[in-house]
Every structure is written in C-alpha cells, then in structure tokens.
C-alpha positions as CSV (number, residue, x, y, z in Angstrom):
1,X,0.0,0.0,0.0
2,X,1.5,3.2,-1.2
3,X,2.1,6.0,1.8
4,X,-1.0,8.1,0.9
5,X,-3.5,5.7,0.3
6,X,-2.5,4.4,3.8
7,X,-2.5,7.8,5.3
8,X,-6.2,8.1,3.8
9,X,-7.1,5.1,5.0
10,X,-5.7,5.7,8.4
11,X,-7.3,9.2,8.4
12,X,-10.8,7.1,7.7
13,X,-10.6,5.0,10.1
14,X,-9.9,7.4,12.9
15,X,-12.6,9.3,12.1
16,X,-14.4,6.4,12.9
17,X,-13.5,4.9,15.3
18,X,-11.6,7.8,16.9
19,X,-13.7,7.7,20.2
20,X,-12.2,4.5,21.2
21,X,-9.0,5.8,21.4
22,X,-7.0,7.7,24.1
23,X,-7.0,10.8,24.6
24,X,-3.0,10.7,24.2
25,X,-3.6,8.8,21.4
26,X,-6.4,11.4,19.4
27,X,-3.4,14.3,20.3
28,X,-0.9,12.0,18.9
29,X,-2.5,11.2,15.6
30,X,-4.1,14.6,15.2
31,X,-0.6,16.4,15.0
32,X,1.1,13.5,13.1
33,X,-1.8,12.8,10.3
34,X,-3.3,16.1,10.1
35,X,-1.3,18.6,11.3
36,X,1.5,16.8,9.4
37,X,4.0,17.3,12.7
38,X,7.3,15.5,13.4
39,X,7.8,12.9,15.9
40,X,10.3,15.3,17.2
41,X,8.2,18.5,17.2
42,X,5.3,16.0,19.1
43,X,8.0,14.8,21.2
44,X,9.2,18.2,22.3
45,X,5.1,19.7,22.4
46,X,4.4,16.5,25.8
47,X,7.7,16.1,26.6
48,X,8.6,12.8,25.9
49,X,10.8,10.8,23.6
50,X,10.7,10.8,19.7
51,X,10.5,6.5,20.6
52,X,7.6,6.9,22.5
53,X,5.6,9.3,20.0
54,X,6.5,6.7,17.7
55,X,5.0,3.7,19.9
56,X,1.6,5.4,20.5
57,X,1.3,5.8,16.6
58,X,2.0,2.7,15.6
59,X,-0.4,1.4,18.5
60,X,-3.1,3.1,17.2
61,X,-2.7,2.3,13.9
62,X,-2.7,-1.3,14.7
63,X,-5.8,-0.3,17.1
64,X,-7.4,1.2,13.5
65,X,-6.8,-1.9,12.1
66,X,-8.1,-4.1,14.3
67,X,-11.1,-2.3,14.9
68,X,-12.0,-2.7,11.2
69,X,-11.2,-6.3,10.9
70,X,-13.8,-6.7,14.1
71,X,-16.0,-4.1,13.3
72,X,-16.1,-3.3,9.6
73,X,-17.5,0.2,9.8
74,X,-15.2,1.5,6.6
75,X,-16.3,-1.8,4.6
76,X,-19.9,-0.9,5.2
77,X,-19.7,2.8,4.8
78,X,-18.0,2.3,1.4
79,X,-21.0,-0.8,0.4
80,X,-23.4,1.7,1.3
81,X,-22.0,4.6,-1.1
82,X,-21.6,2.6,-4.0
83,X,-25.2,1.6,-4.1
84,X,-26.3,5.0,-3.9
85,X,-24.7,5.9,-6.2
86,X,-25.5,3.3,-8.4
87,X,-28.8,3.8,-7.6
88,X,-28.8,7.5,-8.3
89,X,-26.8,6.4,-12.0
90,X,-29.3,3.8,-12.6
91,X,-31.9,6.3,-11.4
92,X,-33.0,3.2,-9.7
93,X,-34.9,3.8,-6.3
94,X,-35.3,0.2,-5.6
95,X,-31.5,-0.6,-5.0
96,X,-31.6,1.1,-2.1
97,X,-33.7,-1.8,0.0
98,X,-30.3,-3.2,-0.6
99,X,-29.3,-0.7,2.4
100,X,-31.5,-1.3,4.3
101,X,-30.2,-5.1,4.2
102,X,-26.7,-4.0,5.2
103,X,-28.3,-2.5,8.8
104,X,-30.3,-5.8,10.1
C-alpha cells in the first residue's frame, strides 16, 4: 500500500472509530496525520521521547486496524456509497432496499 493511500485510510478510520482511542492517542494522531508534525516537534510539544511518540502511533494504527477487521464500519460505509450511487446512476430507487439489508 502506497504512503498516501494508507494515510487516507488511516485518516478514515480514525474518524471512525476515533472515540475508542485515548485521549494521548487522538493528540498523537491529530498532530502527526493532520497537522503533518514531526515525531520530534510531538516529542518536544508533551515532553517525551521521539520512541515513545513513535509507539503510540503505531499502536493506534494497529488499534485502526483491528477495529475494522472486528467491526467493519469503513467496509460498510463504502457498500453503502456505491449503491447510492449506483442507484442514483441507474436512477434506480429500488437498489436502495439493498441498504436497508446491510443495517439488520
């Protein structure tokens, strides 16, 4: 996976499942993925070591991950937008029961 199709992806799954994370954790990502901040400028910001602004990412990217493998909210999310809009191309109102399949 190329760098900004996993930063896209990273940046869609926290804002999904960002309110399972730490508050450390939101701060962390926040600076790093959006703010586009150094370890070292994080690092220096909380005053602690590059290594450990370092850990907390990767932590919650693996914590991104796993919530998706468990959860699938991005895999639904994107089922859901590709029948609207192929409903809406098909100008087809009756694909979207096919949502309301995906929710029970």
């Amino acid at each position: 996976m190329e760098a900004l199709d996993k930063k896209e992806q990273l940046n869609q799954l926290f804002d999904l499942y960002k309110a399972l994370l730490t508050e450390k954790q939101v701060l962390y990502f926040e600076h790093y993925y959006h703010e586009d901040y150094s370890l070292q400028e994080i690092s220096e910001l909380y005053l602690v070591s590059r290594n450990a602004v370092f850990d907390t990412l990767k932590k919650v990217e693996e914590h991104l991950y796993d919530y998706e493998q468990k959860l699938k909210l991005l895999k639904l999310q994107e089922l859901r937008k590709k029948i609207i809009d192929e409903a809406i191309l098909k100008n087809d109102v009756s694909l979207l029961e096919a949502l309301r399949k995906l929710d029970e």
